[in-house]
N, C-alpha and C positions, 0 to 999 in steps of 0.2 A: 751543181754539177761542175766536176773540172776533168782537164784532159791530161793525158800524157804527155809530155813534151814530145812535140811532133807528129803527135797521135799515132805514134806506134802501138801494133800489136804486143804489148811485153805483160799484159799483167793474165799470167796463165792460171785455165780453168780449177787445176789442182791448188793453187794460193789463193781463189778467193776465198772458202771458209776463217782463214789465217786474217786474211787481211781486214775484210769487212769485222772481224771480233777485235781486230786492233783498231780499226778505224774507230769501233764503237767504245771501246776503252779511252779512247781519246777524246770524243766528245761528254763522255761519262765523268774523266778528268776533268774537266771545264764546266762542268755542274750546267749542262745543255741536256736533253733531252730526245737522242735519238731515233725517230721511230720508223723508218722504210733506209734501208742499205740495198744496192743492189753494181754491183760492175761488170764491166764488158772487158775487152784485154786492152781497150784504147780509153775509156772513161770511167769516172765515178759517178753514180747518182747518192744522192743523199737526202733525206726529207727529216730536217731536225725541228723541234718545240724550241726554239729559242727564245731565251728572258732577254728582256729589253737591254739588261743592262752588258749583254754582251756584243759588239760589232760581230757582224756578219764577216767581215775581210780579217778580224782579228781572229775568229775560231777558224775561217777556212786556211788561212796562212802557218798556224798551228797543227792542224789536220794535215797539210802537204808536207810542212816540215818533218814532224814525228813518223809519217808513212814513208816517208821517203829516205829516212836512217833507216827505218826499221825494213826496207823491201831493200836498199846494198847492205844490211847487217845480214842479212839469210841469203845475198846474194842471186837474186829470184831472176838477176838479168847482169848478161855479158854487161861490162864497164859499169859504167854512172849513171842509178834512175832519178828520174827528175819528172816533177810534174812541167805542165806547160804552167806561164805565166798566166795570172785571171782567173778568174770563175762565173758562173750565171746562176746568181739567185734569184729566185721566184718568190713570192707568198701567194698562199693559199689559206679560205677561208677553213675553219673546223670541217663544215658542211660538205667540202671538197675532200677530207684528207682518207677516208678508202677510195677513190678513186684514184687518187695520186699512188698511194699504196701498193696500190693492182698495176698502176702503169711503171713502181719502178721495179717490182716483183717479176712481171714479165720483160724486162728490157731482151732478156736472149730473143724472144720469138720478133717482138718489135722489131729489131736492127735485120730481121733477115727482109726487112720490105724498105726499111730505110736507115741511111748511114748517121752518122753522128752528127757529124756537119747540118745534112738536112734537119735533121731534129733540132740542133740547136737555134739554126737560124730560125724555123716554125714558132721556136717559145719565143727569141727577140722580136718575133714580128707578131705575134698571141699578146706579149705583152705590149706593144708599142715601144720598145725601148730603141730610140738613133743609134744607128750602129754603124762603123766602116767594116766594109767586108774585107779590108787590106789587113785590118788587127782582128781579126776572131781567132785565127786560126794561123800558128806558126810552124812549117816542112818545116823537114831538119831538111837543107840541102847535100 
């Protein structure tokens, strides 16, 4: 999952069929295998099959890039979109993967009980992963 730079609201209801079918063309290009897409207007969830032989920071750094031409090529937001710096990857067992499916299928109903923030810090703290809460998350001032 990565954010918007600032976690603004910019990525609107009418672009995500557009986007998540580019996002999956992107990871399709990288011979990955993606199986749950789902976005909010402030984040992306993503649930990929990845081969070992590819970094996880090198497909998500590809994936921000290419989205992020491709969403100021069709102009989908006033100025310059930009993802936020970082991302939060998970692994999950096979045994786990409809249930992860279900939770990023439903992320609209999810966020109306909780914010993105909360959910993420939930998974760093799910997984154990040390974390400063000064760098998770960057306002645009």
């Amino acid at each position: 999952m990565f954010a918007v730079e600032g976690r603004q609201n910019l990525l609107r209801d009418q672009h995500n069929e557009r986007l998540q079918k580019y996002i999956t063309g992107i990871v399709t290009h990288q011979k990955q295998k993606l199986i749950g897409i789902n976005n909010m207007p402030d984040h992306v969830h993503l649930l990929i099959g990845l081969k070992p032989t590819m970094a996880i920071s090198n497909l998500v750094a590809e994936i921000k890039r290419e989205s992020s031409l491709f969403i100021n090529q069709c102009k989908w937001v006033r100025g310059r979109f930009n993802w936020q710096e970082g991302f939060g990857a998970f692994s999950y067992s096979h045994s786990q993967l409809t249930t992860v499916i279900r939770y990023i299928q439903n992320q609209q109903q999810h966020h109306r009980k909780r914010s993105f923030r909360e959910e993420y810090l939930s998974f760093l703290k799910k997984f154990k992963v040390p974390y400063d809460e000064r760098y998770i998350f960057n306002p645009i001032d």
